[in-house]
ZADOMAR-582413 format. One record per residue (C-alpha): residue in one letter; residue number from 1; chain; x, y, z. Coordinates in nm, 3 decimals, padded with zeros to 5 digits. Example, Ala and Ser with C-alpha at 12.3 -4.5 7.8 and 13.67 -1.06 7.14 Angstrom:
BEGIN
> A; 1; A; 01.230; -00.450; 00.780
> S; 2; A; 01.367; -00.106; 00.714
***
This chain:
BEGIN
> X; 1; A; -01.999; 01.141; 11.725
> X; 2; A; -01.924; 01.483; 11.535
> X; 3; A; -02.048; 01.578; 11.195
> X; 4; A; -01.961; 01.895; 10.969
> X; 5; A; -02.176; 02.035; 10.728
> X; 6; A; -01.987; 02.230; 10.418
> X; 7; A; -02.247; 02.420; 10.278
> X; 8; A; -02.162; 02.665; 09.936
> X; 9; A; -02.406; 02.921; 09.821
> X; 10; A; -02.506; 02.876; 09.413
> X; 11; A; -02.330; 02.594; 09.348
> X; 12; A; -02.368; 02.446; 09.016
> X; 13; A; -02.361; 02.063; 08.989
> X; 14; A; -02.317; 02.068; 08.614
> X; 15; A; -01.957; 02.228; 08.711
> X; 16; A; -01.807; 01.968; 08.901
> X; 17; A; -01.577; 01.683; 08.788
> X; 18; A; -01.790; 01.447; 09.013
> X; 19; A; -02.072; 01.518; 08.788
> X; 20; A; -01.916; 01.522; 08.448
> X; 21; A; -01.750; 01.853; 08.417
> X; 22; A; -01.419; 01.810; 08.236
> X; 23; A; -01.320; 02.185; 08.238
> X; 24; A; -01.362; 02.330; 08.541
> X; 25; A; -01.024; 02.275; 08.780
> X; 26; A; -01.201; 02.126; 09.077
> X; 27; A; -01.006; 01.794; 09.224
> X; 28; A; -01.053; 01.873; 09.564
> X; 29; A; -01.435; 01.795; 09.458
> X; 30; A; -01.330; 01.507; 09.289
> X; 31; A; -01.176; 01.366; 09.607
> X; 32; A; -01.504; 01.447; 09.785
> X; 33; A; -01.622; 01.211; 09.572
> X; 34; A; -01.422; 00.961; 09.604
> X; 35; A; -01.484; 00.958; 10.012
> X; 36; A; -01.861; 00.984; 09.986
> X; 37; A; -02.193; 00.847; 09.847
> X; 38; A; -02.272; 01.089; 09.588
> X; 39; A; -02.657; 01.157; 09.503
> X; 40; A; -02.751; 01.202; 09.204
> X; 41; A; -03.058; 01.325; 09.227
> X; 42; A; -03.125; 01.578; 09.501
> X; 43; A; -03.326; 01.856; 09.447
> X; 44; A; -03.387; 02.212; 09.578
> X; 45; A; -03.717; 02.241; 09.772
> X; 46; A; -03.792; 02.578; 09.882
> X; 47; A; -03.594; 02.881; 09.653
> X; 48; A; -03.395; 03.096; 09.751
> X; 49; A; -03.132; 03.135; 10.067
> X; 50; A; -03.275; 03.184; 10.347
> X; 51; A; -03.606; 02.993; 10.246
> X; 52; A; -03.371; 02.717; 10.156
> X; 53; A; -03.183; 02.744; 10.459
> X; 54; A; -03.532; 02.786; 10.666
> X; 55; A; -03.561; 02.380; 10.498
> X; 56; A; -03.220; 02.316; 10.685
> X; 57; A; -03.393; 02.370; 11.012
> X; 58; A; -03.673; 02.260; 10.997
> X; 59; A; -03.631; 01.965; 10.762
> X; 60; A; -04.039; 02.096; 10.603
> X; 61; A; -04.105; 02.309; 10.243
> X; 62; A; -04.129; 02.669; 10.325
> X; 63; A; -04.252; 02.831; 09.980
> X; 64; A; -04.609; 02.728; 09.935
> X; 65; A; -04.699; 02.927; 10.242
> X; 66; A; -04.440; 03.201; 10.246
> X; 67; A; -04.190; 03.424; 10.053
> X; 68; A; -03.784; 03.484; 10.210
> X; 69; A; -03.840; 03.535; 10.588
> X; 70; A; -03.709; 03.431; 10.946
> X; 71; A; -03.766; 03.108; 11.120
> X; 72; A; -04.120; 03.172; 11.241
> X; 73; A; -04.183; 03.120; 11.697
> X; 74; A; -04.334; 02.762; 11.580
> X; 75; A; -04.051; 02.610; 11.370
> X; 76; A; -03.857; 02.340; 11.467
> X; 77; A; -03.465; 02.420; 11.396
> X; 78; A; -03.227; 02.086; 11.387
> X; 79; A; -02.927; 02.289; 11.527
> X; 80; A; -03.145; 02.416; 11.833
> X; 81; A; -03.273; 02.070; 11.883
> X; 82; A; -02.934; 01.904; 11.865
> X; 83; A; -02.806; 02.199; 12.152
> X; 84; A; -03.090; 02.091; 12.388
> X; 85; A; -02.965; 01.762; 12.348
> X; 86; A; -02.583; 01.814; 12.459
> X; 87; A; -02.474; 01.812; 12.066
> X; 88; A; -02.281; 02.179; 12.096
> X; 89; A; -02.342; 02.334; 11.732
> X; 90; A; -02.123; 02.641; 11.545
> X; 91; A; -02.190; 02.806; 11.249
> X; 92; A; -01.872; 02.999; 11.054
> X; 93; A; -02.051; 03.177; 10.768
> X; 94; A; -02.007; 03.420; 10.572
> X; 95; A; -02.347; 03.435; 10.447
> X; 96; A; -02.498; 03.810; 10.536
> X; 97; A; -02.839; 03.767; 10.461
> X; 98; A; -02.836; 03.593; 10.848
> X; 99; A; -02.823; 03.952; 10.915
> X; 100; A; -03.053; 04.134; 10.759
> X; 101; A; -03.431; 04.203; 10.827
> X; 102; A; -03.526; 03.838; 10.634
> X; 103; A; -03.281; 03.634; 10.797
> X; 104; A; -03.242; 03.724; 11.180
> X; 105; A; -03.354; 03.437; 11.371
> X; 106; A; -03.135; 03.198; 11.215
> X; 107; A; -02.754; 03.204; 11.316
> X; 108; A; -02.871; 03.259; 11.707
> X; 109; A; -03.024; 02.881; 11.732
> X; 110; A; -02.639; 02.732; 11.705
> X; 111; A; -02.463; 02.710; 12.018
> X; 112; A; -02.230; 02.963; 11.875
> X; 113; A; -02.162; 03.139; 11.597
> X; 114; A; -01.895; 03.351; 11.371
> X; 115; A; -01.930; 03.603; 11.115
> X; 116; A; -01.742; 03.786; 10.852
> X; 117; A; -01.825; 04.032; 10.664
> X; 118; A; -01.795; 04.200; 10.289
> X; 119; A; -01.976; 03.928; 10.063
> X; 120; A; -02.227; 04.084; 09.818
> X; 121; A; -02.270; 04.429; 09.894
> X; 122; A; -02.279; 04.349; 10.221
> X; 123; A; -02.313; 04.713; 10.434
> X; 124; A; -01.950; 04.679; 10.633
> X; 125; A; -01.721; 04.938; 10.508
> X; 126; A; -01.857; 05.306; 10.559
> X; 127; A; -01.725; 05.545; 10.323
> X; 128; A; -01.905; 05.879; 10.248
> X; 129; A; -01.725; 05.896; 09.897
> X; 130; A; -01.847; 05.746; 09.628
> X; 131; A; -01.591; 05.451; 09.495
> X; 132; A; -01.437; 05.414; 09.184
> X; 133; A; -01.571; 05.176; 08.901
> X; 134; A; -01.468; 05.077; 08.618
> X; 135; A; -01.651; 05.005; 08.282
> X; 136; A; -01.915; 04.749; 08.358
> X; 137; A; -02.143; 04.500; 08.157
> X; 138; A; -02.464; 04.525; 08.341
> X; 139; A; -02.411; 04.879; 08.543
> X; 140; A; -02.682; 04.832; 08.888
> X; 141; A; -02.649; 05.184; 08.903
> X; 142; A; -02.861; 05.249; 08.653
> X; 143; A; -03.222; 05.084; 08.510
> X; 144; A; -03.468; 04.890; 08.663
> X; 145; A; -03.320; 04.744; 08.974
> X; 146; A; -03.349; 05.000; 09.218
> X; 147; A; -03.321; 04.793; 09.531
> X; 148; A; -02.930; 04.673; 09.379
> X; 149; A; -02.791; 05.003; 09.379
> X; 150; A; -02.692; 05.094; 09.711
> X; 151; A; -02.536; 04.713; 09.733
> X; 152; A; -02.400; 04.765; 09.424
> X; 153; A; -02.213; 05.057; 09.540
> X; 154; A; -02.117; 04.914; 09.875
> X; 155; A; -01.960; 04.589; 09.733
> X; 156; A; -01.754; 04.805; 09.470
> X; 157; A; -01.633; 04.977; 09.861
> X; 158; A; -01.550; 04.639; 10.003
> X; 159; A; -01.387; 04.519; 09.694
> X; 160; A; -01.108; 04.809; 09.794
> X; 161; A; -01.054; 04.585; 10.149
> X; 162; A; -01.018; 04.277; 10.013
> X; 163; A; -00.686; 04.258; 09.759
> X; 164; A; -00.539; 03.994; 09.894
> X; 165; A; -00.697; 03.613; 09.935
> X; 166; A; -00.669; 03.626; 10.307
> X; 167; A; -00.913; 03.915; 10.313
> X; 168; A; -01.163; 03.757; 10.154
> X; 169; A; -01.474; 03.645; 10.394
> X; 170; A; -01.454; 03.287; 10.246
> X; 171; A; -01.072; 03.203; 10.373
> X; 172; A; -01.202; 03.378; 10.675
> X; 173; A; -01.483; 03.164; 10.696
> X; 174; A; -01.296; 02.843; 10.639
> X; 175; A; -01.030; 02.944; 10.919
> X; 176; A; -01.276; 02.973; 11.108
> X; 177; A; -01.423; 02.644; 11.089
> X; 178; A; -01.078; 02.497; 11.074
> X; 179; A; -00.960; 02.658; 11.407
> X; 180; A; -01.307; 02.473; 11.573
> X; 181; A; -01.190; 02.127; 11.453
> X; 182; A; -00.856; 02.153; 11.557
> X; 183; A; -00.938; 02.287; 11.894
> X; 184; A; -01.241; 02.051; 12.003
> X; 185; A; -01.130; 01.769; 11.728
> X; 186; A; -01.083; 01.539; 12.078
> X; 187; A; -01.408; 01.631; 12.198
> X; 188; A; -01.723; 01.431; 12.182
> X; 189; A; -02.070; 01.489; 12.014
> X; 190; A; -02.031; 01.857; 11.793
> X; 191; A; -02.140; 01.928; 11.498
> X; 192; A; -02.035; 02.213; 11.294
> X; 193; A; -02.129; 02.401; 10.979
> X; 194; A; -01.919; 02.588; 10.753
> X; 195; A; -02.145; 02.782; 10.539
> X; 196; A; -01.968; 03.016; 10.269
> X; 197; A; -02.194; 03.278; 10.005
> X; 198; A; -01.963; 03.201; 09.770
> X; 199; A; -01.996; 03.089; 09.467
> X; 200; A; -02.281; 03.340; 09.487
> X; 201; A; -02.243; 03.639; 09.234
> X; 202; A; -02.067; 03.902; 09.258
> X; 203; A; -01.810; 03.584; 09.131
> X; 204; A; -01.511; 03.768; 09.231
> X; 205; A; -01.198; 03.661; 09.343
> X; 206; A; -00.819; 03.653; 09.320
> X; 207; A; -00.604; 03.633; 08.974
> X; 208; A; -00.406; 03.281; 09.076
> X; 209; A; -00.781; 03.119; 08.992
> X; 210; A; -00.867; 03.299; 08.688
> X; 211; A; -00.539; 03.208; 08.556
> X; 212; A; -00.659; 02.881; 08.550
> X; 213; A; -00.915; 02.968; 08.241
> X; 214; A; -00.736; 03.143; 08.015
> X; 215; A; -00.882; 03.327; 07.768
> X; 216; A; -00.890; 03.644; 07.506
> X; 217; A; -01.155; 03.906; 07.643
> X; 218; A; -01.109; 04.256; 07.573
> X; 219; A; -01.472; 04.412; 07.714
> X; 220; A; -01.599; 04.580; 08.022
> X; 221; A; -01.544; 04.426; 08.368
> X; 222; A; -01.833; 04.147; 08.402
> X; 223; A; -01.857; 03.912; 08.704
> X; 224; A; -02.210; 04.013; 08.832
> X; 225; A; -02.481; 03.915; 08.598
> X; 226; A; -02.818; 04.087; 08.629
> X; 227; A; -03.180; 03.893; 08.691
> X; 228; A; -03.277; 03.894; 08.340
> X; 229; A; -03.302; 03.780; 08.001
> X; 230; A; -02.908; 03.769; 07.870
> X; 231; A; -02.884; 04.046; 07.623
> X; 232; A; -02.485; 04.047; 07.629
> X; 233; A; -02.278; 03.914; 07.361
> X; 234; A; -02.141; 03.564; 07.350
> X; 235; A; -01.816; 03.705; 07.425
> X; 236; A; -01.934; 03.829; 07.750
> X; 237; A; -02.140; 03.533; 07.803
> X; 238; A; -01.803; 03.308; 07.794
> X; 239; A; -01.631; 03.562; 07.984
> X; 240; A; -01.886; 03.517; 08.289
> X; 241; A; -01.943; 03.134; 08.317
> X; 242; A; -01.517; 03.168; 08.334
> X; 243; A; -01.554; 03.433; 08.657
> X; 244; A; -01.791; 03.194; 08.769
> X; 245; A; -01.544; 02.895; 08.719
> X; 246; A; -01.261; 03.081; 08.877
> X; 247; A; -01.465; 03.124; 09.205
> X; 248; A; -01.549; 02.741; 09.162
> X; 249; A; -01.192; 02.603; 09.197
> X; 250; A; -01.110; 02.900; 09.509
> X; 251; A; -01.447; 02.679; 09.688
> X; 252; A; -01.212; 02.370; 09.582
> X; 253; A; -00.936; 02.535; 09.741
> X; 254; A; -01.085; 02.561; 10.046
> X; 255; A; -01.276; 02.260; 10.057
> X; 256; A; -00.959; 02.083; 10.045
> X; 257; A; -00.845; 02.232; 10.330
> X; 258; A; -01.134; 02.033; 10.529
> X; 259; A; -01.051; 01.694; 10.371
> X; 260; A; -00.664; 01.776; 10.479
> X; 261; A; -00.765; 01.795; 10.824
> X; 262; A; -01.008; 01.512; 10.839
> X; 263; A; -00.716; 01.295; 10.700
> X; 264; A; -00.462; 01.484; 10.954
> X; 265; A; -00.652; 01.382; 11.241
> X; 266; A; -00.845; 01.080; 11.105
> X; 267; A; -01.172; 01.226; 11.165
> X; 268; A; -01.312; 00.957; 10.898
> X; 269; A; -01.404; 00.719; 11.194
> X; 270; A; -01.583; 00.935; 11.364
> X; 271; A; -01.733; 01.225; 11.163
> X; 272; A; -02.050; 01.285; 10.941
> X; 273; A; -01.965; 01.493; 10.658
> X; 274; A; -02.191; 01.665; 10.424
> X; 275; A; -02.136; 01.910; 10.143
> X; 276; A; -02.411; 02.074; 09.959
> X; 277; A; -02.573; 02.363; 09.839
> X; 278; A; -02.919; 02.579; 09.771
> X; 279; A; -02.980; 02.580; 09.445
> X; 280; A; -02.784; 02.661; 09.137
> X; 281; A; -02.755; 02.934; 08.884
> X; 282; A; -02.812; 02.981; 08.541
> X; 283; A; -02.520; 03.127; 08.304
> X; 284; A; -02.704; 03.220; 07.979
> X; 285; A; -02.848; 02.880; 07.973
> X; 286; A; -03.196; 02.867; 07.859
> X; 287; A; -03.115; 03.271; 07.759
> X; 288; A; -03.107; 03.337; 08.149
> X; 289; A; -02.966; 03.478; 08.425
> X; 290; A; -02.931; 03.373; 08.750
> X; 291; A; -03.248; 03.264; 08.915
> X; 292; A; -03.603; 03.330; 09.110
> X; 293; A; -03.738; 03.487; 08.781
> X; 294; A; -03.741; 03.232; 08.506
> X; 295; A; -03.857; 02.824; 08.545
> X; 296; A; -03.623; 02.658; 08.785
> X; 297; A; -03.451; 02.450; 08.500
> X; 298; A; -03.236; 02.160; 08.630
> X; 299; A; -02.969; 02.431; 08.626
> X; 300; A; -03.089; 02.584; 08.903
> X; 301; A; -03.274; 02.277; 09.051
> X; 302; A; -03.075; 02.015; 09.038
> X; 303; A; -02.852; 02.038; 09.287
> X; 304; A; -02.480; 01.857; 09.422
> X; 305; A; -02.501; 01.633; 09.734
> X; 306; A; -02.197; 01.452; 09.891
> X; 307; A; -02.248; 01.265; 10.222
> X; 308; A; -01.981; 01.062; 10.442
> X; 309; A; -02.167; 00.852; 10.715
> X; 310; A; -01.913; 00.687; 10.936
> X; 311; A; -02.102; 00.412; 11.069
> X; 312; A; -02.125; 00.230; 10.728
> X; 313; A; -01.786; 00.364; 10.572
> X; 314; A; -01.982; 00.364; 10.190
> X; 315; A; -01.775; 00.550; 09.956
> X; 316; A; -01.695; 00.624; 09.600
> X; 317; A; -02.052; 00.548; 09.485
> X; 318; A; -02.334; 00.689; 09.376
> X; 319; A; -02.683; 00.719; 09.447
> X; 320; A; -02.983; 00.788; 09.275
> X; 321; A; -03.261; 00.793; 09.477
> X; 322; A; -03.472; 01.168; 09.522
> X; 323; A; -03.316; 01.365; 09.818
> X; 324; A; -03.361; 01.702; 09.937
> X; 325; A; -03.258; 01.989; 10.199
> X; 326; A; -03.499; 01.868; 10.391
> X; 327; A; -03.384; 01.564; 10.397
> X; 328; A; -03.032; 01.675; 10.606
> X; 329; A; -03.166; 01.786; 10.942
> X; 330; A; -03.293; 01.508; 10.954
> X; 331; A; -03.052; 01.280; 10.904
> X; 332; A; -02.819; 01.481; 11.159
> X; 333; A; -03.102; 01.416; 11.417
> X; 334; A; -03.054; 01.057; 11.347
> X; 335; A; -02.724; 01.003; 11.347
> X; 336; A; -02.681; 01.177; 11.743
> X; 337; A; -02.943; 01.006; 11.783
> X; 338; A; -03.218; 01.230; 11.879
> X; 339; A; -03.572; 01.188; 11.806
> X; 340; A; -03.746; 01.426; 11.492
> X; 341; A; -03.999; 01.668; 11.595
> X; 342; A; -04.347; 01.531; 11.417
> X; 343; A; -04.358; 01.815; 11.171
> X; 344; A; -04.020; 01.745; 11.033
> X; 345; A; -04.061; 01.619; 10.636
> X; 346; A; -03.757; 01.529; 10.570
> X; 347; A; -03.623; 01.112; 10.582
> X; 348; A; -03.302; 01.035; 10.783
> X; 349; A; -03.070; 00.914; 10.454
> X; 350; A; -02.862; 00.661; 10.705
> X; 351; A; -03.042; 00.354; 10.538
> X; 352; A; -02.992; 00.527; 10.190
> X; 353; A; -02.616; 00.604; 10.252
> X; 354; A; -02.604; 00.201; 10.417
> X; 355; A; -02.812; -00.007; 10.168
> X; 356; A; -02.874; 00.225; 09.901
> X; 357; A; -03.243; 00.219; 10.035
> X; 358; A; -03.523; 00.382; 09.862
> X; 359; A; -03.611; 00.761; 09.948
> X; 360; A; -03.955; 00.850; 09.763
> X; 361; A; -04.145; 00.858; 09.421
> X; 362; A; -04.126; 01.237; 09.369
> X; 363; A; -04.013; 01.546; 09.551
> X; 364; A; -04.143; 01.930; 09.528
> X; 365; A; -03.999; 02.240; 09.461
> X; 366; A; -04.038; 02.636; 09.360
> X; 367; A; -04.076; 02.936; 09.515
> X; 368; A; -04.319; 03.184; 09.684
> X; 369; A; -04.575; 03.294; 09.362
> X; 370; A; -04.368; 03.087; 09.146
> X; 371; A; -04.480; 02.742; 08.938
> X; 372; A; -04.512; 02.460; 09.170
> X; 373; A; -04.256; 02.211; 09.035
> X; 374; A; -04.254; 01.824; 09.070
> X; 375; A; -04.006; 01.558; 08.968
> X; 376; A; -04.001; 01.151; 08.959
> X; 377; A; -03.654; 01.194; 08.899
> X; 378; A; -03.765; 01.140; 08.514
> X; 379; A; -03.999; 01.375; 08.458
> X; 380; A; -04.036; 01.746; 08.556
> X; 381; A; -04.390; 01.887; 08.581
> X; 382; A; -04.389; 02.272; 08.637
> X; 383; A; -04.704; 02.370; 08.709
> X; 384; A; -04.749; 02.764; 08.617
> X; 385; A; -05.086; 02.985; 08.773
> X; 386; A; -05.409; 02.944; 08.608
> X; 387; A; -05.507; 03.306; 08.612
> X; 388; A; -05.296; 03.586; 08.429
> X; 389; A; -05.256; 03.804; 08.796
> X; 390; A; -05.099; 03.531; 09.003
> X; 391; A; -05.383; 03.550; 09.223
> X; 392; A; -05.530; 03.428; 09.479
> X; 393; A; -05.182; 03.409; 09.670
> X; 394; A; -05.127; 03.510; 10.057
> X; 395; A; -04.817; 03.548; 10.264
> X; 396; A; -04.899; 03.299; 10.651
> X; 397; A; -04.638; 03.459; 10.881
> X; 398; A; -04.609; 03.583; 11.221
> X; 399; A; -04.266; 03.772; 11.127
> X; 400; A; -04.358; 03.997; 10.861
> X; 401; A; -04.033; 04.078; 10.718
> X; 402; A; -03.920; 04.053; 10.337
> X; 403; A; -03.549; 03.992; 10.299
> X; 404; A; -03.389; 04.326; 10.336
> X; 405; A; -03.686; 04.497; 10.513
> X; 406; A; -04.033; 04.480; 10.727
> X; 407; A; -04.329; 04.452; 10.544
> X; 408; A; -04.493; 04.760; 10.472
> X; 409; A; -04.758; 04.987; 10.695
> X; 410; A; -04.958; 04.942; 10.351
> X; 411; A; -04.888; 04.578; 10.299
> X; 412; A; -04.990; 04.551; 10.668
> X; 413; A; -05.315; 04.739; 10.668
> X; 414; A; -05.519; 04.422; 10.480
> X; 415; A; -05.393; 04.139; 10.762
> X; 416; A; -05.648; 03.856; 10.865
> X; 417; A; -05.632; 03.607; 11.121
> X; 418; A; -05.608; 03.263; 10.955
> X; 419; A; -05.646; 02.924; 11.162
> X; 420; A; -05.327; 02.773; 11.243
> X; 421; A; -05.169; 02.457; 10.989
> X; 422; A; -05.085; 02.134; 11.095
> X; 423; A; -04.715; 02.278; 11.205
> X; 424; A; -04.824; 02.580; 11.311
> X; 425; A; -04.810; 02.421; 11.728
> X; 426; A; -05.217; 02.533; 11.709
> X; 427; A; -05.072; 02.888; 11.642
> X; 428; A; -05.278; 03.086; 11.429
> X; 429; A; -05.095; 03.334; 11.180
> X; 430; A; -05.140; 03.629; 10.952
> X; 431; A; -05.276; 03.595; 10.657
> X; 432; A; -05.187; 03.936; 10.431
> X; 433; A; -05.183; 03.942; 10.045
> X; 434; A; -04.869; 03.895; 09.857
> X; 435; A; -04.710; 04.108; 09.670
> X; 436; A; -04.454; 03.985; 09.435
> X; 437; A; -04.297; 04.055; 09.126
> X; 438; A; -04.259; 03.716; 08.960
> X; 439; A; -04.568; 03.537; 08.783
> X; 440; A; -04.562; 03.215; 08.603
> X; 441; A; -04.829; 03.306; 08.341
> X; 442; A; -04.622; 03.386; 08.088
> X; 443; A; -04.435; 03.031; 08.079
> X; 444; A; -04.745; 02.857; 08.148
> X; 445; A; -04.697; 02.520; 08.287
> X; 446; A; -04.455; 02.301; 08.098
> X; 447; A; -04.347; 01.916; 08.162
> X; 448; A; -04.032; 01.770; 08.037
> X; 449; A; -03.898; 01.436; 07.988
> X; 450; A; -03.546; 01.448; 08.130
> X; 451; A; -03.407; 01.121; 08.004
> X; 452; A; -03.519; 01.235; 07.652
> X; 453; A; -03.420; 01.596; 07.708
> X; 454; A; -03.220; 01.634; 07.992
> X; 455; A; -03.122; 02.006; 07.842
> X; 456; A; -03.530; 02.127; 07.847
> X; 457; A; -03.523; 02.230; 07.517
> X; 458; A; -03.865; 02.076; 07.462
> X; 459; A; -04.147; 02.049; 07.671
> X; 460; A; -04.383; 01.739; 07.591
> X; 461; A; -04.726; 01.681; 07.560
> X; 462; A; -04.830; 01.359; 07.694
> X; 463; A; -05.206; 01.351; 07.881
> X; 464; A; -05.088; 01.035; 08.100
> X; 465; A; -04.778; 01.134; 08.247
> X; 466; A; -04.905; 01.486; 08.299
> X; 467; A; -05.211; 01.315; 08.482
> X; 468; A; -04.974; 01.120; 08.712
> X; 469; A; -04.729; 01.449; 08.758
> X; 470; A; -05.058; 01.594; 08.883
> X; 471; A; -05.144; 01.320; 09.111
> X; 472; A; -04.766; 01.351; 09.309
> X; 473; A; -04.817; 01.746; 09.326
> X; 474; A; -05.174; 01.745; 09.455
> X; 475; A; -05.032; 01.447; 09.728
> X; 476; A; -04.745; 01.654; 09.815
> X; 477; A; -04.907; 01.925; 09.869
> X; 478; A; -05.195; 01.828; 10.101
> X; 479; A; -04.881; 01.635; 10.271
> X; 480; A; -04.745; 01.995; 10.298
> X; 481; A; -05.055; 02.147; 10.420
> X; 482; A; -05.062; 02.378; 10.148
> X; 483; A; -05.343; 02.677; 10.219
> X; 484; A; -05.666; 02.648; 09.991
> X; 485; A; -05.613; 02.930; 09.769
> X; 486; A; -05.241; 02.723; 09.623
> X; 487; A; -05.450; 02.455; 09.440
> X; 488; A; -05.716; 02.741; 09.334
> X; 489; A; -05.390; 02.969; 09.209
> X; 490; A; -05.304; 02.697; 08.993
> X; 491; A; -05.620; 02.602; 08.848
> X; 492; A; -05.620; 02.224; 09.046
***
């Protein structure tokens, strides 16, 4: 048996043909769908990247009990698991935060691994000389976000190595993966991920796919949007969600290339495919930006999930049970056939893909310091902090690294010993006080009827389904082991 995982970085479901998008020039995703179950309604569980992709692993939530960080010495990671099991894993990405400070234990649990470089800033190309940049909406250079700027600059470096498609890391990344299957398609138990950063901001790409949305613009260069409250004009606004679509339809591209070669070599009757995302990304819905800051909106949270299974050959249907990252490592444990280690969350989806077979009543999701979120696939219940400083709120880690950095000599001078959780391997961990920039206060805790107002233009007041929202958070989260002070941080 082989599988391949496709995985895209800020992929928005409400973009695709699959899922009712009539504008965006996708049909390679439309033929996805018609070769797959597609779910609709899988969730995010942990936000962001790596925390998401820390879910991928370990098939457990990550963000009740810490921020964006490495896989800690006590997690479980599927890929690892499948290796000591004679399943030989690869990872082609593109995706640089594997290589940075909050990221480094991930790519070296595959088998092997490729990387290329230049995706977001991404510190590859030194030059001493500052580059040239044109007129922009949304200048990093300048204002609040201080820790953008030398990215900023070094992407606008990159940009200069990367005219033609071929450059790009994505096509890189693809070849990659498409130079694996061709060379070990004969070969027995593999599995392989292709894991691209794009459609992740900066949404830049090549002029054949913005030609495909053509429109009159006549402002500054705009294809990066800032983490804030949108403050550009609509023109701009229109302007960006089409940079964003062009990017879209070069991921089609490319994902087409995969469904080529399964059909080339009739991988179909042997091969697990999957193609997903993290999360997704706001355009100036809700009067956003981007994500991490604001509620996780089913925008951001809602997220695309196509999965071929071989062994019962279901496709061109859909699903709507509640599935989740989690949920995938899983499921590739299952289908080589290898036992799940205990701590692992997440339910094998072969029964699901098979029979159509129930999954769960609600799932989880959010982010370190962020509202706890819960959803029956009806209702979302985003439960905000009870106390206007976020507090009490702790960081459990024994790799004390933020994304791009190590935490601090002062961050590190108020550490306690805490006793280890239930996945911890009897572990104990450091418990140090967090320190992060979002709070929930200010949205306070909101629940929304999706089926009434699937756009979340109106949060509801309803004492019974709140109660039973409750009920399904507290559950999940004692399921999760969540630490003490989480229910006291949001007043339950």
């Amino acid at each position: 048996m082989k599988a391949i995982l496709v995985m895209f970085d800020t992929l928005n479901r409400r973009m695709l043909p699959p899922y009712g998008c009539d504008w965006v020039h996708a049909p390679n995703f439309a033929r996805l769908a018609e070769r797959t179950v597609t779910f609709d309604n899988c969730y995010v569980g942990s936000m962001p990247c790596m925390p998401a992709r820390r879910e991928l692993h370990t098939g457990r939530y990550n963000f009740l009990h810490r921020s964006w960080g490495p896989l800690e010495p006590f997690d479980d990671s599927m890929p690892e698991i499948l290796d000591r099991h004679g399943v030989y894993t690869h990872l082609s990405t593109d995706h640089q935060h594997y290589f940075e400070d909050g990221g480094a234990t991930y790519h070296q649990r595959y088998t092997t691994w490729n990387f290329e470089r230049g995706q977001e800033g991404d510190h590859w190309i030194g030059q001493v000389r500052d580059p040239e940049i044109p007129p922009v909406v949304a200048d990093r250079r300048h204002g609040g976000e201080t820790r953008f700027k030398s990215t900023w600059r070094q992407d606008w470096i990159n940009r200069a190595f990367m005219r033609r498609e071929e450059d790009q890391p994505q096509p890189r990344t693809f070849a990659n993966g498409l130079d694996f299957i061709r060379r070990n398609h004969q070969e027995d138990n593999w599995f392989l991920q292709i894991e691209t950063f794009d459609p992740h901001e900066p949404f830049f790409t090549q002029q054949q796919y913005k030609d495909l949305y053509p429109h009159e613009y006549h402002g500054r260069h705009f294809d990066w949007p800032p983490y804030r409250q949108v403050q550009e004009t609509p023109e701009e606004v229109a302007h960006l969600r089409y940079e964003y679509a062009a990017l879209v339809s070069m991921c089609d591209t490319y994902l087409g290339k995969v469904l080529d070669l399964m059909d080339e070599l009739n991988l179909w009757d042997d091969t697990m495919l999957i193609v997903c995302t993290d999360h997704g990304f706001l355009l100036g819905e809700h009067d956003w930006w981007a994500k991490v800051v604001q509620p996780f909106y089913q925008e951001v949270a809602h997220t695309p999930l196509f999965i071929w299974d071989p062994r019962s050959r279901r496709r061109n249907v859909r699903c709507g049970h509640l599935v989740q990252m989690i949920d995938l490592p899983a499921t590739l444990l299952e289908f080589f056939g290898v036992e799940r280690p205990p701590d692992m969350q997440g339910i094998p989806l072969r029964e699901t893909l098979a029979h159509d077979a129930p999954t769960r009543e609600a799932v989880l999701f959010g982010i370190h310091g962020g509202h706890v979120n819960v959803t029956d696939g009806r209702y979302v219940y985003m439960r905000a902090c009870a106390r206007p400083d976020n507090t009490p709120l702790y960081e459990y880690t024994l790799m004390p690294t933020h994304m791009r950095a190590r935490f601090s000599v002062e961050e590190l001078q108020e550490i306690e010993i805490a006793p280890p959780f239930s996945f911890t391997k009897g572990c104990p961990v450091m418990k140090i006080p967090a320190r992060t920039p979002r709070n929930p206060f200010p949205f306070g805790t909101m629940l929304f009827d999706l089926q009434e107002d699937p756009g979340q233009t109106e949060p509801i007041q309803d004492p019974a389904v709140e109660e039973r929202m409750i009920q399904h958070l507290v559950r999940l989260m004692q399921e999760n082991d969540a630490p003490a002070e989480q229910f006291a941080r949001l007043g339950l």
